[in-house]
C-alpha positions as CSV (number, residue, x, y, z in Angstrom):
1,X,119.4,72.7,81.6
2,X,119.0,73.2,85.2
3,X,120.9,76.6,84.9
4,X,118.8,77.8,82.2
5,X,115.8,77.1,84.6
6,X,117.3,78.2,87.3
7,X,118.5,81.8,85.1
8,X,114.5,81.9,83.4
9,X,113.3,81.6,87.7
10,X,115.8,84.8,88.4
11,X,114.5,86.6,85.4
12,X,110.8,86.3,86.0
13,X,111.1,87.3,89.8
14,X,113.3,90.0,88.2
15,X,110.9,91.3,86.0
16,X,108.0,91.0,88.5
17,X,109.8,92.9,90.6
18,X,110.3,95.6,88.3
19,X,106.9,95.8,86.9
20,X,105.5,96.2,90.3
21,X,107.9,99.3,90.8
22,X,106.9,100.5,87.6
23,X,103.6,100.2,87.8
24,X,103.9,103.8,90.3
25,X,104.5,105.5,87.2
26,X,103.2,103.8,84.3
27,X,99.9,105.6,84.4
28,X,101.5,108.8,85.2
29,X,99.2,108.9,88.8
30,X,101.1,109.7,91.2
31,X,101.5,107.5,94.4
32,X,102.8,108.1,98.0
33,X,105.4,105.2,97.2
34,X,107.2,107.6,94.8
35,X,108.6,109.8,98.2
36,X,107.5,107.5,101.5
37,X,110.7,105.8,101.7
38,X,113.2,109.2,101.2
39,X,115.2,110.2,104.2
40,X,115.2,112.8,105.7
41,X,117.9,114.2,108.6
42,X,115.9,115.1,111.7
43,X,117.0,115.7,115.2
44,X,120.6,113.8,113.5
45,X,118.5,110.8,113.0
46,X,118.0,109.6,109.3
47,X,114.0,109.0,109.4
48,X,111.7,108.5,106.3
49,X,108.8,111.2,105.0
50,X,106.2,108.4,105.8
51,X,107.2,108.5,109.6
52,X,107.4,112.4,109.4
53,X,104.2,113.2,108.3
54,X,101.0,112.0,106.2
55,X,101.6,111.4,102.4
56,X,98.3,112.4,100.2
57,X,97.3,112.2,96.5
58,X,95.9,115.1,95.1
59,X,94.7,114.0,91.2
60,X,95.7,114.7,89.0
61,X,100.0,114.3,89.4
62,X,100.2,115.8,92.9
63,X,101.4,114.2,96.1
64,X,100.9,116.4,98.9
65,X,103.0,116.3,101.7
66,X,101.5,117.3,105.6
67,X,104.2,117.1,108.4
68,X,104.1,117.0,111.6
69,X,106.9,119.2,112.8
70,X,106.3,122.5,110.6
71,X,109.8,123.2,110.8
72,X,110.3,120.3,108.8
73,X,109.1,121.6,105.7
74,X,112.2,122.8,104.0
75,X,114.2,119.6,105.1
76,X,111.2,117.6,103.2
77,X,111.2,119.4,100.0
78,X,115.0,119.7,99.8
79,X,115.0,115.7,100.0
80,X,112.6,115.0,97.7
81,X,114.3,117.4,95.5
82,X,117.6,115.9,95.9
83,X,116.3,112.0,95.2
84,X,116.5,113.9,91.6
85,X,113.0,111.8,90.4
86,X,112.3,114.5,87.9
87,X,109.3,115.7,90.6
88,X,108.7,119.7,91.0
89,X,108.7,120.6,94.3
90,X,107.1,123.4,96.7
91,X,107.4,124.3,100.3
92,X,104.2,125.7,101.0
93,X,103.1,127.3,104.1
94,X,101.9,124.1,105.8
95,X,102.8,120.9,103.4
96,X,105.1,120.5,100.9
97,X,103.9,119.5,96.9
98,X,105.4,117.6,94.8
99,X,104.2,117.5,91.1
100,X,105.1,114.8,88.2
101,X,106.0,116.0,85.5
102,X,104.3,114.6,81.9
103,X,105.8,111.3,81.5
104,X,107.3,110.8,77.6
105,X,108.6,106.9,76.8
106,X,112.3,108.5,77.2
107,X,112.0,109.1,80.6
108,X,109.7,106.3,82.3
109,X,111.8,103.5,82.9
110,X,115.1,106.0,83.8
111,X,112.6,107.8,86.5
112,X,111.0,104.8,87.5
113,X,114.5,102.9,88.1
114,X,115.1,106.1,90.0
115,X,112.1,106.1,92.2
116,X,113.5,102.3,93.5
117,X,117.1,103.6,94.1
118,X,118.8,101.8,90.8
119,X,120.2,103.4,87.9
120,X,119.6,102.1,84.6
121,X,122.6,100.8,83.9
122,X,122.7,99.1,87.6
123,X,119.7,97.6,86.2
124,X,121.2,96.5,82.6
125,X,124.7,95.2,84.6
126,X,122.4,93.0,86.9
127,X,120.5,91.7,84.1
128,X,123.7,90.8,81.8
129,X,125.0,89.1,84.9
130,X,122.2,87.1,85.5
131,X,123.0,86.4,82.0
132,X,126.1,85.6,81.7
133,X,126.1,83.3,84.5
134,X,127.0,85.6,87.3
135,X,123.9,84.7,89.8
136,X,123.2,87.2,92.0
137,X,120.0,87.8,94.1
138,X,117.2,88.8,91.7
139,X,115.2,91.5,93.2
């Protein structure tokens, strides 16, 4: 009995988890969480976008990228490109933009697995662990 509680605790902080990394994309707004936390290679240091430059919503699906260092602006879009989220991106003069596409039900929860760094079938494998026994850290 005290596994089962102990297996119900993992699944609930599990699926909190989740929800609140979903909840970037439920509504199909778009958020600065969906590209602050992709790295970018600068001056051979791996650095995030949110400590390159200011991250800005522009309604109603684009997130609009300002940088600091101009020259940076290529680097930017290539990464956000490359974190394949589904996002279309331009390098622009001065920013880079990056716009969500129309969200169907067949692609939210693959893209929104995506946007926390775990594939879906990370995320199915994790939850038949937890499952079958095989406790690992719910996050």
């Amino acid at each position: 009995m005290e596994n089962l509680k102990e297996f119900q605790n993992q699944i609930n902080a599990l699926l909190s988890s989740f929800k609140e990394e979903i909840s970037i994309l439920r509504t199909n707004r778009p958020s600065p969480r969906i590209v602050e936390n992709i790295y970018v290679n600068y001056m051979e240091q791996n650095m995030q976008i949110k400590q390159l430059g200011s991250i800005t919503i522009e309604m109603p699906r684009d997130i609009i990228v300002t940088l600091w260092d101009k020259s940076l602006i290529p680097l930017v879009a290539k990464a956000i490109e490359t974190a394949n989220l589904g996002l279309s991106v331009s390098a622009l003069e001065n920013m880079v933009r990056a716009k969500l596409p129309e969200l169907t039900t067949e692609s939210l929860v693959p893209k929104s697995l995506a946007a926390i760094g775990v594939s879906f079938s990370e995320f199915l494998s994790h939850i038949i662990g937890l499952a079958l026994g095989k406790h690992g850290a719910a996050t």
